[in-house]
N, C-alpha and C positions, 0 to 999 in steps of 0.2 A: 344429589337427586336419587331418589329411591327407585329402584328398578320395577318394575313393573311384575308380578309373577306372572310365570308361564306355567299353566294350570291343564289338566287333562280331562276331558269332557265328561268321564266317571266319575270326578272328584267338583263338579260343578256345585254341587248342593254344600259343601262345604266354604263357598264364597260368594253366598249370594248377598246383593248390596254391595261388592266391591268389583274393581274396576280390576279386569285380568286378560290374560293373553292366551289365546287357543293357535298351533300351531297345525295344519291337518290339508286335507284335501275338499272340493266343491263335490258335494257328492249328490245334489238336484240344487234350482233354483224355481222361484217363479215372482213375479212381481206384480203390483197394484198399486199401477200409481206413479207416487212419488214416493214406496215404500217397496225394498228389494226384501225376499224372504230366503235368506242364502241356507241352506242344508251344507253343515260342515262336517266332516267325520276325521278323526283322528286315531281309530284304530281302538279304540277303549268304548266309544259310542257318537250319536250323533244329534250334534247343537243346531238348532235355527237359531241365526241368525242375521235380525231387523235391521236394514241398513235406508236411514233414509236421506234426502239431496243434502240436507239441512245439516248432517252431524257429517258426512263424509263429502262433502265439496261437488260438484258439479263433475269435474273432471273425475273423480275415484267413483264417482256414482254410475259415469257411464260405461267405465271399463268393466265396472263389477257384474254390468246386465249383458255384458259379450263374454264372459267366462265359459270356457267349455268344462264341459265333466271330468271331473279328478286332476282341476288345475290346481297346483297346491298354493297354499296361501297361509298365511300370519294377521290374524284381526285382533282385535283387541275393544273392551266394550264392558258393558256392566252387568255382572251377572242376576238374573232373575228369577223367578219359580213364576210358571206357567203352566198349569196341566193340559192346554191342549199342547203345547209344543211336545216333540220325540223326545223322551227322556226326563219331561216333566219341568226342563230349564229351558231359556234361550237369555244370547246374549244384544244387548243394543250397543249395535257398532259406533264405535269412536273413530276407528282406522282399519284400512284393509289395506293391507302387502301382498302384490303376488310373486310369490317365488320362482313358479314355473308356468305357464300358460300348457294347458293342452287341448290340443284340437281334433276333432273329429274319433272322439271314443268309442273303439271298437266293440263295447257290449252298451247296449242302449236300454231302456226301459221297455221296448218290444219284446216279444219271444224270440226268444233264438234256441237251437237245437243241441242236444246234449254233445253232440261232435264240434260242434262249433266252437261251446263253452270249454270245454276240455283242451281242443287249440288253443284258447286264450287263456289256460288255467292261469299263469299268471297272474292275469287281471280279473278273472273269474273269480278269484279269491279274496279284493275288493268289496264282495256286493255283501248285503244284508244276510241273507239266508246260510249263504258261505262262512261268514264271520261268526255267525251263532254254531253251525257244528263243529269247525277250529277250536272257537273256545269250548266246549262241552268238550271234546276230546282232551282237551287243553288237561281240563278239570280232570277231565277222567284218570290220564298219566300222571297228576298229581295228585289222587286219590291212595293211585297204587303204590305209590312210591309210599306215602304218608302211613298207608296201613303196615306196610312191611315193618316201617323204620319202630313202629310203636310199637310192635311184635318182637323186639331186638332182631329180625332178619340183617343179615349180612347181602348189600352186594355186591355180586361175582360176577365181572363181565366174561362174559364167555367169546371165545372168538369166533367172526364172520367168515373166515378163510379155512377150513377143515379136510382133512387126508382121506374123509368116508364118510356119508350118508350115515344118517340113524337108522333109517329105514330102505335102505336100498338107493341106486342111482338114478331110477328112471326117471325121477320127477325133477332132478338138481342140472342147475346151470351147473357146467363144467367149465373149469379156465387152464390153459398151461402156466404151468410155476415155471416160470424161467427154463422154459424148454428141458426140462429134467422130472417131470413128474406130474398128474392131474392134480388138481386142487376142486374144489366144491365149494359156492358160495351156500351157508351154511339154513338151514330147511326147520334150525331148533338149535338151544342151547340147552337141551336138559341132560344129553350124557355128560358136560362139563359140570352143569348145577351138582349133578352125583357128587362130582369130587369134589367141591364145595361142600354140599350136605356132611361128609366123611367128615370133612375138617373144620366146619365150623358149626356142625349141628341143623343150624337151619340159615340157609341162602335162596336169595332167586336174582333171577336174572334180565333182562330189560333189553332189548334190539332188535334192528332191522333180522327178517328172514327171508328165506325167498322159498318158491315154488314153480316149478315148471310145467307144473300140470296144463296140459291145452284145453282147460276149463275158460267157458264166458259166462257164468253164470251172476248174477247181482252179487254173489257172496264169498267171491274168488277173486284177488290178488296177486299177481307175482311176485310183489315186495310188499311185504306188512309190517306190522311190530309187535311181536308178542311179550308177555311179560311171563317168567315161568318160575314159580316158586320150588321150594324141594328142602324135605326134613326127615330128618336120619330120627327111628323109630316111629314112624310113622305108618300106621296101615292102611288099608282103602278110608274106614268108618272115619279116620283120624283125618285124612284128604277130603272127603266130601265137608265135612263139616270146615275146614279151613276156607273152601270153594267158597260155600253158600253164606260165608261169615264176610268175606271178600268182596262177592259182587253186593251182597246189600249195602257193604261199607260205603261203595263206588257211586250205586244210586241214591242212596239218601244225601250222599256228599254232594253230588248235580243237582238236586231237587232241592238243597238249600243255598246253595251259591252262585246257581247258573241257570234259575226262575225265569228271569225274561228272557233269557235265552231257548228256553225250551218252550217260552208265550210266541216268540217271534217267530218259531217253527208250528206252531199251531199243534204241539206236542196233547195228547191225552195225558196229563200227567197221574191220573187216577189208576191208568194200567201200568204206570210205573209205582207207585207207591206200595202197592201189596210186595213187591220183591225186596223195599228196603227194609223188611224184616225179617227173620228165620221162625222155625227151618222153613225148606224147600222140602217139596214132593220128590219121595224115589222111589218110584219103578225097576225091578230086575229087565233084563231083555226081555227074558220070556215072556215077561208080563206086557207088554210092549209090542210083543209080537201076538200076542192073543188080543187086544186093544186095536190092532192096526187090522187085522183079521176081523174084526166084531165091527168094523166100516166099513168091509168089503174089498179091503186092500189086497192085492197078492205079494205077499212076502213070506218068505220061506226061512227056516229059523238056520242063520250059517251066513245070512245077506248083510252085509253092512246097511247102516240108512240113508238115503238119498235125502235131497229137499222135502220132497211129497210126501215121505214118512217121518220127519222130523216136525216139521207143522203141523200133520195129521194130532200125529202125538201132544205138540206143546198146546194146540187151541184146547187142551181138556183142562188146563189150569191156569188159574191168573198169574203166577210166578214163574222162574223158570223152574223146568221138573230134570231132575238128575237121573240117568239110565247107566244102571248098573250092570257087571259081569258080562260083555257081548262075549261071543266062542272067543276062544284062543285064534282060532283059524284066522280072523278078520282085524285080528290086533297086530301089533311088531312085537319082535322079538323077545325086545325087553322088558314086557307084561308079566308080571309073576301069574301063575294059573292060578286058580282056587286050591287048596291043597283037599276041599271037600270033593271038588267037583272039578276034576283037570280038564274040562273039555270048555269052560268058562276062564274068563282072565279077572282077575281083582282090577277093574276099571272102571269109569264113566266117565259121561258124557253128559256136560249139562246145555238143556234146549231152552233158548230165549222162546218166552212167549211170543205171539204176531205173525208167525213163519219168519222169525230169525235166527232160528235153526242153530247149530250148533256154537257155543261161546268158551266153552272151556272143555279139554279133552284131556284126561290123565287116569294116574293109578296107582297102585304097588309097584316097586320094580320086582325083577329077579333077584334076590340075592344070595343068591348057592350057586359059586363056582362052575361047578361041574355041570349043572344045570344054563347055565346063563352059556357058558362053551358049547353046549349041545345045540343050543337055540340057535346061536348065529352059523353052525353050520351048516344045520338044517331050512337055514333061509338062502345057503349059498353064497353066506359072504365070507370075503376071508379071511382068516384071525388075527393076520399081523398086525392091521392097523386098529385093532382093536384090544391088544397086548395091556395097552395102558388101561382101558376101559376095565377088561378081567381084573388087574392086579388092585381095583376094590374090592372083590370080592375075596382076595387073598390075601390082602391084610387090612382085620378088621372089620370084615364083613356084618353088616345087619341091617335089617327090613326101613324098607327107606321110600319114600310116596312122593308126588308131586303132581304139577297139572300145569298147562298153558294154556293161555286167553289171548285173544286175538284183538288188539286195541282197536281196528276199523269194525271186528264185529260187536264189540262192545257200544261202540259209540252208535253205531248206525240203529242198533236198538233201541238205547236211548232216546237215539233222537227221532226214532220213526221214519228212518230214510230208507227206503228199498234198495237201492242198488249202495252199496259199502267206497264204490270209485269216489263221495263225495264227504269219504271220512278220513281222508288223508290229503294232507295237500298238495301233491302230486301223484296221483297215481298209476300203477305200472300193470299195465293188463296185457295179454296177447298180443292186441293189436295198438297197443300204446305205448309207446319209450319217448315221447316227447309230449312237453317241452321238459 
């Protein structure tokens, strides 16, 4: 006897006219009749299927119209092309198996409230809307990875657990190492990508970060993922153009592979598509700050950008616009300056169109010794743990670039979701460590 295949809901158009097995969850019903109309989803998409007294017996006919939401099951049936069905298939039931019965599902077709859903993230992650930004993200982390790998990049995992701050303590969870010393769960990998770039030319790096910040804002995180490239001879011009080569990769990548995903978020994909090509718009600060001035803004040249200025700024162009050189004063340490204009740092910042504000943040580094020692003590940290970081620039030292992207604010752009809490699948805010 020949086995039956067990086929996945994305791959239905491949057997249509044969008799195959969907293994998944009830994800709605409704019936007419003597004809049940079962909603199946298996995690890839979701099948109707026609179950009627005649082909599943009286008894399996009745069980199957007492099914609660997300009971799982095993049916088997004959696949068909249908364009009103979801997905364009359904299948005509021969047999329904239930595996598991569930009863009284705690997210229902009603409105529920974003505290509620975030309780049940869990099963929050179940529904329609949620499954579509997963996979675009999906997509996304496997855009980046993809463009690296074709680049010959190398990657360097860099470690989570680190003996200092890039940028100072104030914003990092702090842990005791075994009662002998602090430890910091780690806020960037890009002093480590340095030592990668040294030795393999060009690397980047891929992992969870944290941040401490007592920020609630839609675009803040306590644990994210960033991805952060980094290449030895590299200079700002050399960085921006890697940046904006990057994110168009990212978006036209989504916008051919993960279409109905971004139909089933009722995405514009029109304001995405001018970004899946180069170049991008760059703006100096200054210029930025005479822009944000000529709207009536009060900002003062020396101010980092908030939300309000970042949007101000990105609603003047259909792509994102890259902002160049902010002062030294409002960067970290390890910002090369302009060697034109030392009161400027060789960096940017590049702003998602829509008010989704900042997506990728890098630059030049320092790389002159004596100069990179002066910086960190003028920030007040202190050199020891930082002994390894110096000794690139003592043997072997040269001009070396990079940038980090923030995969929740990548995605939430993408997908035109406001608040970023629903571009990870669990997310960790202020006032959220659970589930």
């Amino acid at each position: 006897m020949i086995a039956m295949p067990w086929v996945y809901i994305e791959d239905l158009s491949q057997h249509v006219g044969e008799e195959v097995e969907l293994r998944g969850w009830l994800y709605n019903k409704r019936s007419s009749g003597k004809i049940h109309f079962l909603q199946v989803r298996d995690g890839t998409g979701i099948c109707q299927c026609v179950a009627s007294i005649s082909d599943l017996g009286a008894e399996t006919f009745a069980a199957a119209d007492h099914m609660g939401q997300e009971t799982s099951l095993r049916v088997t049936g004959v696949a068909r092309a249908d364009k009103r069905a979801p997905g364009g298939y359904e299948l005509g039931l021969k047999s329904l198996t239930i595996v598991s019965p569930a009863n009284d599902y705690p997210i229902t077709p009603k409105e529920h409230g974003v505290a509620y859903l975030l309780d049940h993230r869990q099963l929050w992650v179940r529904s329609a809307r949620q499954h579509a930004i997963l996979r675009i993200r999906s997509e996304v982390e496997s855009a980046c990875r993809d463009f690296f790998s074709q680049r010959g990049f190398v990657l360097f995992d860099a470690p989570v657990l680190t003996p200092i701050s890039c940028e100072g303590t104030t914003n990092l969870f702090q842990l005791d190492y075994f009662g002998e010393r602090k430890a910091y769960l780690t806020q960037s990998g890009q002093l480590y990508a340095e030592a990668g770039a040294l030795a393999f030319g060009k690397v980047y790096t891929f992992g969870p970060t944290f941040r401490a910040e007592k920020s609630k804002t839609r675009r803040h995180l306590t644990e994210f993922w960033m991805v952060e490239p980094e290449v030895a001879y590299f200079d700002l011009d050399d960085d921006m153009r890697l940046a904006e080569d990057f994110v168009a990769f990212i978006v036209g990548r989504v916008l051919e592979r993960r279409a109905a995903d971004l139909q089933a978020l009722e995405r514009d994909v029109t304001r995405l598509e001018a970004a899946a090509s180069t170049p991008y718009p760059r703006i100096s600060y200054d210029e930025a700050i005479e822009r944000l001035k000529a709207k009536g803004m009060t900002v003062n040249w020396g101010d980092d950008f908030g939300g309000d200025e970042e949007t101000a700024l990105s609603e003047e162009f259909d792509r994102p616009v890259m902002v160049h050189r902010y002062p030294t004063q409002c960067k970290a340490f390890y910002m090369k300056q302009d060697p034109a204009r030392p009161d400027v740092a060789l960096c940017v910042d590049m702003l998602a169109p829509e008010g989704h504000g900042e997506i990728i943040g890098g630059g030049q580094r320092e790389d002159d010794y004596e100069t990179l020692r002066n910086k960190i003590l003028a920030h007040d940290l202190p050199l020891a743990p930082f002994e390894w970081y110096l000794d690139l620039r003592r043997y072997g030292s040269v001009p070396h670039a990079g940038f980090g992207m923030g995969i929740e604010r990548m995605t939430g752009w993408i997908c035109g979701i406001h608040h970023i809490r629903e571009c990870i699948p669990f997310p960790r805010m202020m006032e959220r460590l659970e589930p």
